[in-house]
N, C-alpha and C positions, 0 to 999 in steps of 0.2 A: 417809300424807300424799300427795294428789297437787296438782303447780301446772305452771303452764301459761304458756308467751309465746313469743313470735315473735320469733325473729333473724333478719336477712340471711335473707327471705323462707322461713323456717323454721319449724315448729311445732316447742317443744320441750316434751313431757310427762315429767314427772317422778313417778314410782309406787314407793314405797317399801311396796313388796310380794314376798316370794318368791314364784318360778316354781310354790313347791306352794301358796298363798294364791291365785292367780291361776286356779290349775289348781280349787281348790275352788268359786272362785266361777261359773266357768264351765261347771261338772261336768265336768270332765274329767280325764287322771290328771297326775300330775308331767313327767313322762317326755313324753307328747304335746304337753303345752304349750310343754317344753323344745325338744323338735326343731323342733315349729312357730317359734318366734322363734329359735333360731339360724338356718333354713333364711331367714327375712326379714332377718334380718342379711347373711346372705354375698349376698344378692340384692338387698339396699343398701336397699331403702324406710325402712327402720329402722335405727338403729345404739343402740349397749350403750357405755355409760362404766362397765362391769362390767369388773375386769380379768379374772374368771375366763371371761368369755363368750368 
């Protein structure tokens, strides 16, 4: 499922997919696609309502 709206001039996308779903559709491995959004995470463009992120 993904859905999508604007807060307080915000985009918020909602993807109910894991990091290895994500990484398959993109061809890529588990692991790359991991560090790539954590690394967007600590560098704020993105944030995670994952408690394990």
């Amino acid at each position: 499922m993904v859905s999508l709206w604007m807060t307080d001039g915000s985009i918020e996308i909602t993807i109910d997919l894991s990091v290895e779903q994500i990484a398959r559709l993109v061809g890529s491995t588990r692991q790359t696609v991991s560090m790539l959004l954590n690394d967007l995470v600590r560098e704020e463009p993105i944030s995670s309502n994952d408690p394990a992120a």
